[in-house]
C-alpha positions as a Python dict, from the first residue, in 0.01 Angstrom:
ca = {
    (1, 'X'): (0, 0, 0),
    (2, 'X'): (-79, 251, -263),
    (3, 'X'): (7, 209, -653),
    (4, 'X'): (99, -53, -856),
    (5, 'X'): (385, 44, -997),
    (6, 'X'): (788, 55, -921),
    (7, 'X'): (993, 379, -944),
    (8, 'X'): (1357, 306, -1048),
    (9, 'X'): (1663, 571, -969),
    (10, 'X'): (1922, 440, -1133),
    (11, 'X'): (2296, 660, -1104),
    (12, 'X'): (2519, 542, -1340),
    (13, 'X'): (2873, 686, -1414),
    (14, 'X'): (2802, 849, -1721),
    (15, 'X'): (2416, 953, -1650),
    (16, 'X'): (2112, 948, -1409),
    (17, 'X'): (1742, 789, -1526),
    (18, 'X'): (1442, 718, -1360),
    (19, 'X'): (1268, 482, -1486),
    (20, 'X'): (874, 324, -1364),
    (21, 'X'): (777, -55, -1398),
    (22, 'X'): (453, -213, -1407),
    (23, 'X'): (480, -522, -1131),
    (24, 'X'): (512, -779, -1402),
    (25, 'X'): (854, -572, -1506),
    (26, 'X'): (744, -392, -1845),
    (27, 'X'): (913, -53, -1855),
    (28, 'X'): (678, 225, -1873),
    (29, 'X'): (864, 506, -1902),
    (30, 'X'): (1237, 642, -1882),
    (31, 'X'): (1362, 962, -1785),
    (32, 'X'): (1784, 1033, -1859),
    (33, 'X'): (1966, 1334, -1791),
    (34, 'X'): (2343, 1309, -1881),
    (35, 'X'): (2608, 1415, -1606),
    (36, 'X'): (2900, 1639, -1630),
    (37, 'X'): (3252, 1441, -1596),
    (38, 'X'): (3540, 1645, -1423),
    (39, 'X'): (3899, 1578, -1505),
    (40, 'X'): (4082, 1816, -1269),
    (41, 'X'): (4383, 1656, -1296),
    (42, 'X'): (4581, 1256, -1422),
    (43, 'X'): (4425, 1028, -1222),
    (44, 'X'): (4134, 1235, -1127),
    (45, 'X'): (3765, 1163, -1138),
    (46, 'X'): (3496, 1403, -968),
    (47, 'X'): (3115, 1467, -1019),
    (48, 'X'): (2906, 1735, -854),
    (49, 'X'): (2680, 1549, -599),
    (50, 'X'): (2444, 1864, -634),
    (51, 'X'): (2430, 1838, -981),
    (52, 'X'): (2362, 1446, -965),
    (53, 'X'): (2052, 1531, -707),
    (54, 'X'): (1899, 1809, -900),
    (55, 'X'): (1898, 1585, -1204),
    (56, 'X'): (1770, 1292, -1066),
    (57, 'X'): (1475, 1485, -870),
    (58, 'X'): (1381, 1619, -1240),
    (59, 'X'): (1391, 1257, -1368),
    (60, 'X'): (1176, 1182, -1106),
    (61, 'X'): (913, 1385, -1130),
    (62, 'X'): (946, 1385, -1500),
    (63, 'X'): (822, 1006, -1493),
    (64, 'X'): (625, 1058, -1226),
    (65, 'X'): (379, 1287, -1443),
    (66, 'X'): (382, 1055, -1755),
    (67, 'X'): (204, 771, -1532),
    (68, 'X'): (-33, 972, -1335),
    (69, 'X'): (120, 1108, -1020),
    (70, 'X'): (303, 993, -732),
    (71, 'X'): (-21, 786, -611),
    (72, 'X'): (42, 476, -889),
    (73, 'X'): (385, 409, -717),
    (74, 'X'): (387, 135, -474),
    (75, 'X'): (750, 222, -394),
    (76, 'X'): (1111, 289, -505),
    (77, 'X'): (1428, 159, -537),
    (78, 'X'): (1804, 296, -587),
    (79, 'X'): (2074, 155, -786),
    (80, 'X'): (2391, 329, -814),
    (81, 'X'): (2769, 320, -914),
    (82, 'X'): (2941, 206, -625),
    (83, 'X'): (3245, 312, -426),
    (84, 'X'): (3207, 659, -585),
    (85, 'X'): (3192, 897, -226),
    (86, 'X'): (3006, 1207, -118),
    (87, 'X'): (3070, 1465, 160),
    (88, 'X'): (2792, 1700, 304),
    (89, 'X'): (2682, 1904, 605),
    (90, 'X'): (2441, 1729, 774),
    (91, 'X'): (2300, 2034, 860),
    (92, 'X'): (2259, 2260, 545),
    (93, 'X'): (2228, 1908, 345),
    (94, 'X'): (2456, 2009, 97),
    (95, 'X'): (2764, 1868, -51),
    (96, 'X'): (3096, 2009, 91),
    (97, 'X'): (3329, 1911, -224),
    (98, 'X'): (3269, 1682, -597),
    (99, 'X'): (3212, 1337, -493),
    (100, 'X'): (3504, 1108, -566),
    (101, 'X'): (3452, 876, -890),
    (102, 'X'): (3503, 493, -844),
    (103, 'X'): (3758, 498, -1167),
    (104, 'X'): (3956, 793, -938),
    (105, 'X'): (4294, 668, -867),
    (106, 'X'): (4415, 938, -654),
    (107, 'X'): (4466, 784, -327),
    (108, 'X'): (4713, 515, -473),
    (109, 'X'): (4989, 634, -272),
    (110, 'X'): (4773, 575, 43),
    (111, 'X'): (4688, 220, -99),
    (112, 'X'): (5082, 187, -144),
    (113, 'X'): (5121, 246, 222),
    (114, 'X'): (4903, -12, 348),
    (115, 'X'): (5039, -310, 152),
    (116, 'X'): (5381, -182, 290),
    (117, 'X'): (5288, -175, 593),
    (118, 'X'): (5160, -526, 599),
    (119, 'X'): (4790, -500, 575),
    (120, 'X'): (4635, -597, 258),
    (121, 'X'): (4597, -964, 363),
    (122, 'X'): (4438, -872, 682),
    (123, 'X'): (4183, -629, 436),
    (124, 'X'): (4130, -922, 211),
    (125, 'X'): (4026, -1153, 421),
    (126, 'X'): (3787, -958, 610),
    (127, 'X'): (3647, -739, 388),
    (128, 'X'): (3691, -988, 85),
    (129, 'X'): (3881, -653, -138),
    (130, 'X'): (4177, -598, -257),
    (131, 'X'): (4396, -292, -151),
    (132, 'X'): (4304, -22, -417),
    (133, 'X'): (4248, 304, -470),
    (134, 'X'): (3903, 170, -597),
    (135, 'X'): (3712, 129, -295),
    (136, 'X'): (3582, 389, -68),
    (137, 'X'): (3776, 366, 220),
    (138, 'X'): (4067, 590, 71),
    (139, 'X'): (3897, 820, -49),
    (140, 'X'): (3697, 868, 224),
    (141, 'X'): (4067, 934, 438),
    (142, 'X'): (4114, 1168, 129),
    (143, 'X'): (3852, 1360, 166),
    (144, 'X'): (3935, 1427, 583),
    (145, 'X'): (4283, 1490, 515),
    (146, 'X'): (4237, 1710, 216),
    (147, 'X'): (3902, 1903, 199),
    (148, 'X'): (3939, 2157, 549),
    (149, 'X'): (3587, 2169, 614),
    (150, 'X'): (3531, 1810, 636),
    (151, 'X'): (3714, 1832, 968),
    (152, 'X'): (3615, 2143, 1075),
    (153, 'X'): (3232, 1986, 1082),
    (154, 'X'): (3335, 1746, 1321),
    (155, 'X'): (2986, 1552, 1357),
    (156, 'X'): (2794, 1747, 1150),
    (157, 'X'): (2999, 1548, 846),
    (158, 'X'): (2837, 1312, 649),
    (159, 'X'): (3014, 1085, 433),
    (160, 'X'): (2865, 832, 228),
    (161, 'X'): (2812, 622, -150),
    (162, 'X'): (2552, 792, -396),
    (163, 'X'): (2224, 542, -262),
    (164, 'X'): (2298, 708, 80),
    (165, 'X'): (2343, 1039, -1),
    (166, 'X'): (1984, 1044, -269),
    (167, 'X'): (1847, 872, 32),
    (168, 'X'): (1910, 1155, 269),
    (169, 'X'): (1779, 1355, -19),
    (170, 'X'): (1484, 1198, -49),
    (171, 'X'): (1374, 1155, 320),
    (172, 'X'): (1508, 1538, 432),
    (173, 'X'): (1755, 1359, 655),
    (174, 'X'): (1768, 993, 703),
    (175, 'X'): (2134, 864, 697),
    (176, 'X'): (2159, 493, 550),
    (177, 'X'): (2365, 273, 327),
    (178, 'X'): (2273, -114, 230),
    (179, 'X'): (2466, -392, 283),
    (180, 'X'): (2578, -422, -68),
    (181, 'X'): (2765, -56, -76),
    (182, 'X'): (2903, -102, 253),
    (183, 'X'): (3078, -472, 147),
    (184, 'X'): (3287, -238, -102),
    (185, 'X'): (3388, 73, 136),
    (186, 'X'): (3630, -179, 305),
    (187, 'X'): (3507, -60, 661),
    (188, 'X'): (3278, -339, 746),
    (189, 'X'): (3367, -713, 738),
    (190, 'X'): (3212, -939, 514),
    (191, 'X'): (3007, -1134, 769),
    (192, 'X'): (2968, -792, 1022),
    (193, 'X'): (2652, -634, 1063),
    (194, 'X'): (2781, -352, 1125),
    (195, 'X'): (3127, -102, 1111),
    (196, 'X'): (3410, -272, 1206),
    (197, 'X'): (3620, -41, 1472),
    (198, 'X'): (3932, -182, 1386),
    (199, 'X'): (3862, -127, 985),
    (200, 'X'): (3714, 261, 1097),
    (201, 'X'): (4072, 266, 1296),
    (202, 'X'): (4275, 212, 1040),
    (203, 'X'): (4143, 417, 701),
    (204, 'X'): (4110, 675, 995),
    (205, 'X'): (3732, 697, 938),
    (206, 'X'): (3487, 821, 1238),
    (207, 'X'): (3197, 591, 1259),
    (208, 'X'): (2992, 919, 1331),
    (209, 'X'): (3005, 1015, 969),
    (210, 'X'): (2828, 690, 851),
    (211, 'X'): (2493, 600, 763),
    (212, 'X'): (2337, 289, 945),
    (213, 'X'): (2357, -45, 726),
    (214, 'X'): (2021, -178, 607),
    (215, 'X'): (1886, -472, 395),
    (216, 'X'): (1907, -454, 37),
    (217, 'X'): (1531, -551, -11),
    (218, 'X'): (1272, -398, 317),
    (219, 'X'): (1121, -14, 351),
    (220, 'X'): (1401, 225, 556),
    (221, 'X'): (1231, 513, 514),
    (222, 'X'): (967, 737, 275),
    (223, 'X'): (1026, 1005, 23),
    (224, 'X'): (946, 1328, 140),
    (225, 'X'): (573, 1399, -21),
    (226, 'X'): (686, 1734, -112),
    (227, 'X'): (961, 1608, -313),
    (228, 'X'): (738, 1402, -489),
    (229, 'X'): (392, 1406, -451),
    (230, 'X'): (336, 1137, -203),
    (231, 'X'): (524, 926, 57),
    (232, 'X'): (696, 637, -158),
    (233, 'X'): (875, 343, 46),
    (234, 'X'): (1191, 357, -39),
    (235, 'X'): (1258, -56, 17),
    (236, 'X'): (1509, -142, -225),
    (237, 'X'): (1902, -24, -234),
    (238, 'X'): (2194, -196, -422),
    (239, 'X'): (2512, -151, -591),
    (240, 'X'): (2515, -143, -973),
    (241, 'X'): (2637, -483, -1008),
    (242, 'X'): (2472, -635, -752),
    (243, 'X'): (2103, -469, -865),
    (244, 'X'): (2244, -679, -1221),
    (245, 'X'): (2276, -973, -1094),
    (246, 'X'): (1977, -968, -941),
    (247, 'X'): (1842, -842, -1263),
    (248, 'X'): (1975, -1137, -1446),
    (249, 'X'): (1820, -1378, -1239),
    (250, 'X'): (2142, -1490, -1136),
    (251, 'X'): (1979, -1648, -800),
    (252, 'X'): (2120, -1901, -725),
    (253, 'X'): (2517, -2067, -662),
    (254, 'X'): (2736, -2070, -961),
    (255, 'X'): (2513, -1873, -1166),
    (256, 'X'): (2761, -1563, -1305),
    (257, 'X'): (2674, -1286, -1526),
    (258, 'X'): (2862, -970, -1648),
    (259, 'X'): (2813, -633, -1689),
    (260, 'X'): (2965, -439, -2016),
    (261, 'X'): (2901, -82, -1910),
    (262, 'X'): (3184, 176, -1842),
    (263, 'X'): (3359, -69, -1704),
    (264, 'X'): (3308, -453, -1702),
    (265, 'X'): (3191, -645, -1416),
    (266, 'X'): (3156, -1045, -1376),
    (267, 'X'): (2990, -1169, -1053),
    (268, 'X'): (2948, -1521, -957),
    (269, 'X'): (2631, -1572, -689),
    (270, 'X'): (2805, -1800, -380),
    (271, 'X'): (2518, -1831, -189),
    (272, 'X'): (2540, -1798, 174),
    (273, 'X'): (2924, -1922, 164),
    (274, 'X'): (3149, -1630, 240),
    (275, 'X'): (3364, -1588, -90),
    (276, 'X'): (3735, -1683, -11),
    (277, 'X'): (3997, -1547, -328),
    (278, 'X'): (4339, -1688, -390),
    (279, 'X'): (4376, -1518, -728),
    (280, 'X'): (4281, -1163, -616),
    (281, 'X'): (3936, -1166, -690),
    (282, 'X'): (3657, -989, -459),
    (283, 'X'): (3441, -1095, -220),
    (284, 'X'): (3095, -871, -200),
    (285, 'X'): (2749, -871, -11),
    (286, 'X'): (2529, -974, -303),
    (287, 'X'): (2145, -916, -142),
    (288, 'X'): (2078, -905, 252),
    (289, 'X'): (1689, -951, 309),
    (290, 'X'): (1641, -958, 724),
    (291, 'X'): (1962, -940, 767),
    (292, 'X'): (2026, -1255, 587),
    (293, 'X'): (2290, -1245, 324),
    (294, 'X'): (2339, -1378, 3),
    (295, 'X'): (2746, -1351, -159),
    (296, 'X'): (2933, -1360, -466),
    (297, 'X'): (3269, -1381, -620),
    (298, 'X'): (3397, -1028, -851),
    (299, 'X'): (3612, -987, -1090),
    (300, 'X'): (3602, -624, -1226),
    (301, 'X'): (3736, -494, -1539),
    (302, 'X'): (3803, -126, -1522),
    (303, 'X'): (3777, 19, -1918),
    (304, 'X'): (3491, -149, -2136),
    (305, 'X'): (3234, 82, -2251),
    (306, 'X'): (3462, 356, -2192),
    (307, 'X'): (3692, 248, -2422),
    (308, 'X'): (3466, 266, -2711),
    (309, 'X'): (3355, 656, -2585),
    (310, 'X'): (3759, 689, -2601),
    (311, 'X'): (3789, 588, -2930),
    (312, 'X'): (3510, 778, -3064),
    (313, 'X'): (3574, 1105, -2869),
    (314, 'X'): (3951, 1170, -2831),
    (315, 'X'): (4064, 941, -3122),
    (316, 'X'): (3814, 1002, -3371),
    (317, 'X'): (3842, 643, -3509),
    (318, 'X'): (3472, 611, -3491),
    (319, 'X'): (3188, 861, -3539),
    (320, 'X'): (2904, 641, -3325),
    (321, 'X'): (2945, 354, -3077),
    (322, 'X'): (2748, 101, -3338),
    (323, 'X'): (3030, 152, -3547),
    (324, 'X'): (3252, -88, -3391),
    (325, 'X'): (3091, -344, -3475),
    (326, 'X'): (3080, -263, -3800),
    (327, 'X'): (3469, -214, -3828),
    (328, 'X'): (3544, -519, -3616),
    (329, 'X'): (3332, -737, -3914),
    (330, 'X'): (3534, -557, -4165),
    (331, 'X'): (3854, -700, -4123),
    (332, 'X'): (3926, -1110, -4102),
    (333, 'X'): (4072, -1039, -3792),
    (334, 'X'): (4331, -785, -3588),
    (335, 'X'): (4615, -792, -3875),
    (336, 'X'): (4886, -873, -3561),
    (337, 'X'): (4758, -566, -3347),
    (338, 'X'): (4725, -614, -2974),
    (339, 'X'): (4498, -327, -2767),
    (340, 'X'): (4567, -368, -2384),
    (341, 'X'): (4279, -126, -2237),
    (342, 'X'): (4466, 12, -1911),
    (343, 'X'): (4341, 347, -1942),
    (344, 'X'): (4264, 369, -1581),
    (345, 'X'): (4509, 126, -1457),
    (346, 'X'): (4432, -266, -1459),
    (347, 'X'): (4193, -456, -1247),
    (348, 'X'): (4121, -791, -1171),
    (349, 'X'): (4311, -1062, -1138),
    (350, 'X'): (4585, -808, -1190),
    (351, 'X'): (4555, -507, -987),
    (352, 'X'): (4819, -256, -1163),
    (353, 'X'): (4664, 88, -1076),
    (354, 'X'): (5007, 246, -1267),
    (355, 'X'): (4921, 85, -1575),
    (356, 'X'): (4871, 271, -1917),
    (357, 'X'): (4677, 142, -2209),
    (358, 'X'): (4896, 1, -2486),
    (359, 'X'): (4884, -38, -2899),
    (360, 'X'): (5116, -286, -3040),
    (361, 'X'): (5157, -450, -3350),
    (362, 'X'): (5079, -123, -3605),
    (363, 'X'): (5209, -136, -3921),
    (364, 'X'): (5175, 67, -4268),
    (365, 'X'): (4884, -215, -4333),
    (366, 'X'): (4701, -97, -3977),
    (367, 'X'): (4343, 6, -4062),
    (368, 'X'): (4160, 205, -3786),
    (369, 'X'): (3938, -164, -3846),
    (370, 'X'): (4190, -347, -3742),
    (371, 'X'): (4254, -69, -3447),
    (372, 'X'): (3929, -130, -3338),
    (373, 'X'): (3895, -491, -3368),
    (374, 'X'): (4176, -515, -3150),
    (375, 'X'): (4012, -271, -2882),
    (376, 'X'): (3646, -529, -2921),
    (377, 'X'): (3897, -818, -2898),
    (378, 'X'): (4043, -694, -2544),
    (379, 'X'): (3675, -767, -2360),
    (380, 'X'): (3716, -1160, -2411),
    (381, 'X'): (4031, -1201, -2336),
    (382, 'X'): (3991, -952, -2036),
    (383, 'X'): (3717, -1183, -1922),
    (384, 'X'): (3920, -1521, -1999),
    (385, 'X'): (4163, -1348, -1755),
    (386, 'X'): (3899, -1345, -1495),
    (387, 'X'): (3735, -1694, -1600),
    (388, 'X'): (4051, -1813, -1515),
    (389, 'X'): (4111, -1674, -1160),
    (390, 'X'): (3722, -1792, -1103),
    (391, 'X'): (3766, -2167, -1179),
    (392, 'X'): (4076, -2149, -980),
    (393, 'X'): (3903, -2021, -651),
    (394, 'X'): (3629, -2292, -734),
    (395, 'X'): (3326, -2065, -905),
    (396, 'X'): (3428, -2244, -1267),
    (397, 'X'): (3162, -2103, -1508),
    (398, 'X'): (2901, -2321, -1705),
    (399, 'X'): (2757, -1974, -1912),
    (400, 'X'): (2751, -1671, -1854),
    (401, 'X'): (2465, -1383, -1868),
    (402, 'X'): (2543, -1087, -2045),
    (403, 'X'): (2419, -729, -1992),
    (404, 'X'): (2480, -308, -1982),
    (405, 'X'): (2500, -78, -2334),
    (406, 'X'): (2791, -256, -2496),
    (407, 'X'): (2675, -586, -2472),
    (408, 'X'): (2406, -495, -2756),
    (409, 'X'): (2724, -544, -2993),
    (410, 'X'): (2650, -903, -3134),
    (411, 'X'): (2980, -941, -3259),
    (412, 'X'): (3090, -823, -2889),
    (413, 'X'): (2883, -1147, -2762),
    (414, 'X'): (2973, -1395, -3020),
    (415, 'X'): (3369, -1305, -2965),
    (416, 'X'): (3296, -1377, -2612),
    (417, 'X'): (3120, -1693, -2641),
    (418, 'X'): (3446, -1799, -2877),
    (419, 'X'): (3703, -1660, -2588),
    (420, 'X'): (3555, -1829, -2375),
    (421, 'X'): (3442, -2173, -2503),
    (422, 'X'): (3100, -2110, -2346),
    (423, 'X'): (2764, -2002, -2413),
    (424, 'X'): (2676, -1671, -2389),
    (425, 'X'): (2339, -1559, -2287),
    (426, 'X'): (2164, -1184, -2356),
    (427, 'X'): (1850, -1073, -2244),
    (428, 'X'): (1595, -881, -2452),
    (429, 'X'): (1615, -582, -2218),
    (430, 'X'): (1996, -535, -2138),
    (431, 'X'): (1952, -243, -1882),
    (432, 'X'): (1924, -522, -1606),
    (433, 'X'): (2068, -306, -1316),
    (434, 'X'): (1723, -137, -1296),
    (435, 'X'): (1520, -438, -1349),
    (436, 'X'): (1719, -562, -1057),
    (437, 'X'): (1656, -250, -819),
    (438, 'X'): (1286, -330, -935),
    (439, 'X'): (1237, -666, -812),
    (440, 'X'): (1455, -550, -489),
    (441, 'X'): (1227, -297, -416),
    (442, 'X'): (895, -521, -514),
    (443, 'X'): (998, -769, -268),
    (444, 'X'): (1062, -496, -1),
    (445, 'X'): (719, -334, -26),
    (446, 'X'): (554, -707, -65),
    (447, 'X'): (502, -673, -445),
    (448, 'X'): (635, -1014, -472),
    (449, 'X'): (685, -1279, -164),
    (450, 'X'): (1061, -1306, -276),
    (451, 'X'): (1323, -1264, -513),
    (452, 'X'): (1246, -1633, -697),
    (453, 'X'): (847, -1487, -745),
    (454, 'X'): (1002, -1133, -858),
    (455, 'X'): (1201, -1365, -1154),
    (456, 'X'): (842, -1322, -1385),
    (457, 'X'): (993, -932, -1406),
    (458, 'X'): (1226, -1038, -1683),
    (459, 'X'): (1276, -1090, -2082),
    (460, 'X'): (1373, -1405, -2300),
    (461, 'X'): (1752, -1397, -2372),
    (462, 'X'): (1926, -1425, -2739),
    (463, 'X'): (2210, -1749, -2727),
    (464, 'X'): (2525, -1737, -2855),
    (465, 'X'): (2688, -2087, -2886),
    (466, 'X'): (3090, -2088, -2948),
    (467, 'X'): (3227, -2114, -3272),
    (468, 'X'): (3568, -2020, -3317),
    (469, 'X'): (3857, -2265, -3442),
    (470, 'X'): (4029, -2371, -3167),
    (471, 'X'): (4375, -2317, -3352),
    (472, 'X'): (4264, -1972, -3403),
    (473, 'X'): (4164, -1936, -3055),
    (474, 'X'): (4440, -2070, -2894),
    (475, 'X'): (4676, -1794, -3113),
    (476, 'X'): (4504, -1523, -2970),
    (477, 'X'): (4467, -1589, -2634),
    (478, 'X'): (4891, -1738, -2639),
    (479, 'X'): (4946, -1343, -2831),
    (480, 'X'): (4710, -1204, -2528),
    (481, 'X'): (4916, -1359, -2266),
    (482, 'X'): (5226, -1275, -2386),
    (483, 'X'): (5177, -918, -2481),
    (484, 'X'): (5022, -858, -2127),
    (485, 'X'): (5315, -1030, -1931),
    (486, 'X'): (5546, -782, -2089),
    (487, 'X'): (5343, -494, -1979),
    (488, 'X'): (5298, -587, -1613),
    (489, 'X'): (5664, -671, -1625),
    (490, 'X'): (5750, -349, -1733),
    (491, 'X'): (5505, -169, -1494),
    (492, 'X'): (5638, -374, -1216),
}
């Protein structure tokens, strides 16, 4: 094994970075390149898989350079935003329309069709999802029925989430996707090794266009040296949230932690117990090492960081992100207004794809503070919503492990530690989706013997203990409730 050190792609929603660790998990250096969003129409989400490729290669290599060449790296690892799909010809390699964004809602009349006809609780229980325009199954059928060439490609067509398409990048060919992606496509079961024929039947999806289903953590292939100096083991590949949790050291049952990036994602490791939801929360592949896997219980929150880009972009309430905090301190609390965040529908436990964000409560005394307070106020009691459906399936939480760019807000973590009557727990270095991709891909080159020895790669956390009145608490969470209720009534 060559190198010492651990390259890092890491394809977020909003950007691309690369970023190199030293074994013992100190970040060396970062490379970001931001990526362009397309709107093309309500409900629409696309980026330009080209686009996210050329960037990421320049990220690369930009890195690459600052620590010496392609020689010092012992191997790589992926992270990516999940769900989100890409087309190509297998035989030019190039994309054959914009990759479909996770947040796209586009295919929710197709979702509509298969709960009426009967098949969401057949989908739940094997592939541990919900039926929503979310995952990548739909959009996959979208993509066949809509985009002509797709079909006129016939096995030359490629379809896959962004770790398999950088992959086939990267290698000049090689077609894979890890266990982790493929638990959210809903085309393989939860405890199936491989594509399920009656899942590939029914979304209408030919197994022919898929990659092969790997480990999480093990070498599947090498980087093309030309691409990037040398011939890097790729041996670690993971969804966003799953490379977090990993990241957070969340190894073993009942440990949870949550994700505040453009969205908001809680995940709750269940061990090697296939995750079983009542209260329509998701079952996932957490980690597969040897074909082993390791679960856990989802609740995902569709607007979080995004909200706070909203209301600095389009409603010019603030002029930086960092401001929010400062508003939310500025007022002695939301002065009666309630901010329900559905601005791309609502997700767990409630799963309203229809539903529109809300503002209720303004008055001539409304400050943009208290505007904003309200919005900050949203993420705990978007996450009591979830702690709730959790300790009703049986994955109560003890504390929970916070991470991504908006959980840097402090007033953010304390008003979740209140929320939620628990302790709240931040590491030093919240960009723990790479860190996790990091130890995945240490372990799969032999770095480390195993996750547990990969925990040194890691930063002490900041603790925030509750300390709201419980009076006060129990008003907003009763005004929460009951301003929600009327909105899903209404949608419904």
């Amino acid at each position: 094994m060559n190198g010492e050190h651990i390259l890092v792609l890491d394809e977020g929603t909003t950007s691309t970075r690369a970023i190199v660790y030293g074994a013992d998990g100190r970040v060396l250096h970062v490379a970001q390149k931001e990526l362009t969003q397309h709107y093309p129409a309500p409900g629409r989400v696309e980026h330009d898989a080209a686009e996210i490729w050329d960037k990421t290669l320049a990220c690369a290599r930009e890195v690459i350079g600052k620590v010496g060449g392609a020689d010092r790296i012992a191997a790589l690892g992926i992270t990516n935003q999940r769900e989100t799909v890409v087309a190509w010809d297998r035989q030019t390699g190039e994309p054959i329309t914009r990759a479909i964004v996770w947040q796209d809602r586009r295919t929710a009349e197709m979702c509509a069709t298969l709960r009426d006809g009967g098949h969401e609780a057949m989908l739940q229980e094997r592939t541990g999802l919900v039926v929503d325009p979310y995952f990548s199954g739909t959009k996959m059928r979208w993509v066949l029925d809509n985009v002509p060439e797709a079909r006129a490609l016939g096995e030359r067509l490629a379809l896959g989430t962004l770790e398999s398409w950088l992959v086939w990048k990267l290698t000049g060919g090689l077609h894979v996707t890890d266990a982790s992606n493929a638990s959210r496509t809903q085309l393989m079961a939860l405890d199936g090794a491989d594509w399920d024929d009656d899942l590939l039947g029914l979304f209408g999806v030919p197994r022919s266009a898929l990659g092969r289903i790997v480990d999480t953590a093990g070498t599947v292939g090498t980087c093309d040296p030309e691409l990037l100096g040398a011939p890097i083991p790729i041996s670690g590949l993971a969804g966003d949230q799953q490379a977090a949790t990993i990241g957070q050291h969340c190894l073993k049952a009942g440990q949870t932690k949550a994700t505040f990036g453009t969205g908001a994602f809680i995940l709750t490791n269940m061990g090697e117990t296939l995750p079983r939801s009542s209260h329509r929360l998701l079952g996932t592949v957490l980690c597969q090492q040897g074909g082993r896997r390791t679960y856990a219980l989802e609740g995902s929150i569709f607007v979080a960081g995004s909200l706070i880009k909203w209301l600095r972009d389009e409603l010019g309430v603030i002029r930086t992100a960092a401001e929010s905090e400062t508003l939310a301190r500025a007022v002695a609390d939301n002065g009666g207004v309630l901010f329900l965040p559905a601005l791309a529908g609502l997700g767990a436990p409630h799963w309203q794809p229809d539903a529109k964000g809300v503002v209720t409560g303004l008055t001539q005394g409304t400050s943009r503070a208290h505007i904003v307070r309200a919005a900050m106020e949203s993420m705990a009691h978007q996450c009591h919503d979830l702690q709730a459906a959790f300790a009703a399936d049986g994955a109560a939480w003890t504390s929970l492990r916070i991470d991504g760019g908006m959980s840097a807000n402090d007033w953010m973590a304390q008003d979740l530690a209140d929320v939620l009557a628990l302790p709240v727990e931040r590491p030093a270095d919240i960009e723990t989706t790479a860190l996790g991709a990091a130890m995945l891909a240490g372990v799969g080159v032999g770095l480390h013997a195993s996750l547990e020895d990969a925990v040194a790669m890691g930063s002490a956390s900041k603790r925030f203990a509750p300390d709201m009145d419980g009076a006060v608490r129990s008003g907003r969470i009763a005004m929460w409730e009951a301003g929600l209720k009327r909105h899903i009534d209404g949608v419904g």
